[in-house]
N, C-alpha and C positions, 0 to 999 in steps of 0.2 A: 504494500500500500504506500504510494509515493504521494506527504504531502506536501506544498508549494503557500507556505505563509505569504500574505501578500497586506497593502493598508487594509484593503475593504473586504475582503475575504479569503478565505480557506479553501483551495484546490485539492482535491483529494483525486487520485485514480488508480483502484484494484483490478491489479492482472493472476492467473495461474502462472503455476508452477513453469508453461510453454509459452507464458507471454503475451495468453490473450487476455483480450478486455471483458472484466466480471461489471464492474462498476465504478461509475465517475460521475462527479457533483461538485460543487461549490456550497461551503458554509458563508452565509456575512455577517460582516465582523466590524460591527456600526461601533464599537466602543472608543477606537480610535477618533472618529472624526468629533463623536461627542468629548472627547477628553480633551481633541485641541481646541474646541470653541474655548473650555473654561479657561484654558493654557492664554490663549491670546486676549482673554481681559483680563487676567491677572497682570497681564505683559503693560496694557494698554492702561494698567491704574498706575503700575510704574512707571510708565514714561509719562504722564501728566504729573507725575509728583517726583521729579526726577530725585532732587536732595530731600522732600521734608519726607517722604512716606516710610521712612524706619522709626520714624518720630513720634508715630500719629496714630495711637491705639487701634482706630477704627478703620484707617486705610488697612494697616497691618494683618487684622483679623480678617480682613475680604480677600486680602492676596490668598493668605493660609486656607480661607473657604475653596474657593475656588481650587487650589492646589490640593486637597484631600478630595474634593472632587474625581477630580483629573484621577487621583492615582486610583479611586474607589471602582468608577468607571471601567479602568485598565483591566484590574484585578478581577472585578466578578466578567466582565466580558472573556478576560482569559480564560477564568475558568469555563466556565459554555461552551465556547467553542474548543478547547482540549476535552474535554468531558464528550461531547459529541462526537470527535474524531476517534477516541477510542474506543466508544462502543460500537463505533462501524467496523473496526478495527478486529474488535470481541467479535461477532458476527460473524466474518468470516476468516477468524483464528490469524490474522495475518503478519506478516515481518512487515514493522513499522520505518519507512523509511523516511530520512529530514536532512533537509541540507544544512551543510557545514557552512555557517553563516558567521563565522569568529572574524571573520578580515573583512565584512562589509561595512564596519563604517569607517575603517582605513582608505577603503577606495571607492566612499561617496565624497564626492566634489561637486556637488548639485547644489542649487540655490540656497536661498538662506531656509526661504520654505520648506523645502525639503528638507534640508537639515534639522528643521523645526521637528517635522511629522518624524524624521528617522528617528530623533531624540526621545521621542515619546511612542514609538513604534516598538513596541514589546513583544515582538519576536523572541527572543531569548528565552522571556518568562513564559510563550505557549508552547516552546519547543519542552520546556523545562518539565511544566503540568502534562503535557503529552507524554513526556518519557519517564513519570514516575507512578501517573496513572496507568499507563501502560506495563509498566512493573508491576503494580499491584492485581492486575492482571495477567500475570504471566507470558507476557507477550516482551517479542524481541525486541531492539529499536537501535537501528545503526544509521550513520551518518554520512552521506556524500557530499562529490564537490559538483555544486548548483552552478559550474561552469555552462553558459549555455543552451541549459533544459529548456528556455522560451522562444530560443531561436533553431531547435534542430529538432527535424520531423520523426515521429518517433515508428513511423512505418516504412523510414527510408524516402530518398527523393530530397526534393526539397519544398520549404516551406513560403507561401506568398505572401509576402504581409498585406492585409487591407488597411488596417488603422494602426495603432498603438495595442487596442486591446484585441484584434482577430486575426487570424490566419486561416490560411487555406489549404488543406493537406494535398498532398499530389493524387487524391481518389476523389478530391474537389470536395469533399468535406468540411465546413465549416465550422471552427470551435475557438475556444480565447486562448489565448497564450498563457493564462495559467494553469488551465487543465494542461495543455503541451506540457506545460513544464513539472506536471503532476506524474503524468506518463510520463516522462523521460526520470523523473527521477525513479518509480516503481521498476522500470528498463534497469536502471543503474545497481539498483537494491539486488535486483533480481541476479545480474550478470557478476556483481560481488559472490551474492553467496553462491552460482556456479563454480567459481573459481574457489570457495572454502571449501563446498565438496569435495571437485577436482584435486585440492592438496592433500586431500586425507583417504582416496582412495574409494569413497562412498557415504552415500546419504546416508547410512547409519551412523559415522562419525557425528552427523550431527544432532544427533539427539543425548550427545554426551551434554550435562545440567553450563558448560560452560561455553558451548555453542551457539550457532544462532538459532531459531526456531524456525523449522520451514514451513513453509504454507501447503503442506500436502495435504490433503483431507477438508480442504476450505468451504462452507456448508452453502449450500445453494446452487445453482445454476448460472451459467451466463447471461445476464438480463441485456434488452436492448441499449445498447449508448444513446444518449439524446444530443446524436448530432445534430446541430444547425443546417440545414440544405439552403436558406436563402441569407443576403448578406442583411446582416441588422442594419438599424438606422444609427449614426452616431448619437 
C-alpha cells in the first residue's frame, strides 16, 4: 500500500503480490488549510503591533489562541487521517509503504508561502501516527525514496501532463499525480521487498518476527479503479 502525503490530501494505492491494482483513493486533509488561516492572523496581529504586542496582555493571549488552535487543528486532523489509512491498510493485511521525506525541507526553495504551508505541513507527525498505528496493528511499514513517483508512469511509457494536478497515462487514462505517485510508490514497496526475498532465498524467510510482512493472502478481490476517462475542469 503506497501512501503519497500531500497539503490537501492523502493518496493511497493497493497493489498484489504481481503488481496489480486492488485499490486507490484519496483521503482530504482540510486540517492544514484550516491551521494556516489561524497561523496568518496571529502573523497579521504581529505585524500591526510590530514593538508593543509582547507588552500587551491581551494582544499576547490572541496570538497564543490562535496558535493552540493551529496546533489543535494539526493534531486531531493527523490523527483521522492516519487512523483511516491504516485501517484500509488492516483490511487488506498490507506492507505499508511512505516516502523518505527527511531532506524535503533542505531542498524547498519555494516562496515565502510555501514555506509558510511547508512549516506547518505535518507530514512527519502523519507518517509518525501511520507507523505506530500500524504497529499496533501488526503490520509492516518501510520507507522509500519519493524521487519522482509524480512524474513516472507506473505502467511504463510515458506520462502527459494536463495541469499541475493531472496526467494522462499512455492507455489514455486519466488520474492526479498523487495517486501516480501513490502507485509508484506501492511499485517501489513492492520491488524492495522482491529483492529481500531474493536475498534470503525464499518467501519463507520472510515470515521470520524481524522481516517484513508480505501481502500474500490480502482479503478481497480486485475492485474496479475509478479512472477518470474525460479531462476535469480546472
Amino acid at each position: 500500500m503506497g501512501i503519497d502525503i500531500n497539503f490537501d490530501n492523502i493518496a493511497y494505492t493497493v497493489i498484489d503480490m504481481n503488481g496489480k491494482l486492488i485499490a486507490m483513493s484519496t483521503i482530504p486533509f482540510n486540517g492544514l488549510k484550516r491551521a494556516l488561516s489561524h497561523r496568518i492572523v496571529s502573523e497579521n496581529i504581529q505585524r500591526k503591533y510590530p514593538k508593543g504586542w509582547r507588552y500587551v496582555r491581551g494582544i499576547r493571549e490572541a496570538i497564543k489562541k490562535h496558535g493552540r488552535r493551529a496546533r489543535n487543528i494539526l493534531k486531531d486532523s493527523c490523527h483521522y487521517v492516519s487512523r483511516r489509512i491504516v485501517e484500509i491498510a488492516r483490511e487488506y493485511n498490507a506492507l505499508v509503504v511512505l516516502e523518505d521525506l527527511n531532506k524535503l525541507r533542505n531542498r524547498a526553495n519555494g516562496s515565502r508561502n510555501f514555506n509558510k504551508k511547508l512549516s506547518l505541513w505535518a507530514y512527519h507527525r502523519i507518517q509518525s501516527y501511520i507507523h505506530y498505528k500500524a504497529l499496533i496493528e501488526e503490520l509492516r511499514v518501510i520507507y522509500v525514496n519519493p524521487k519522482n513517483t509524480s512524474k513516472t508512469s507506473p505502467i511504463g511509457g510515458k506520462l502527459t501532463f494536463i495541469n499541475y494536478r493531472w496526467v494522462k497515462l499512455p492507455n489514455d487514462h486519466i488520474i492526479t499525480r498523487d495517486i501516480v505517485a501513490s502507485w509508484n510508490l506501492a511499485l517501489r514497496g513492492l520491488n524492495l521487498l522482491i529483492r529481500n526475498v531474493g536475498s534470503r532465498g525464499s518467501v519463507a524467510a520472510l515470515k521470520a518476527p524481524d522481516q517484513m510482512q508480505t501481502q500474500e493472502g490480502m482479503k478481497g478481490k480486485p475492485v474496479p479503479v475509478p479512472i477518470i476517462s474525460k479531462i476535469p475542469k480546472r
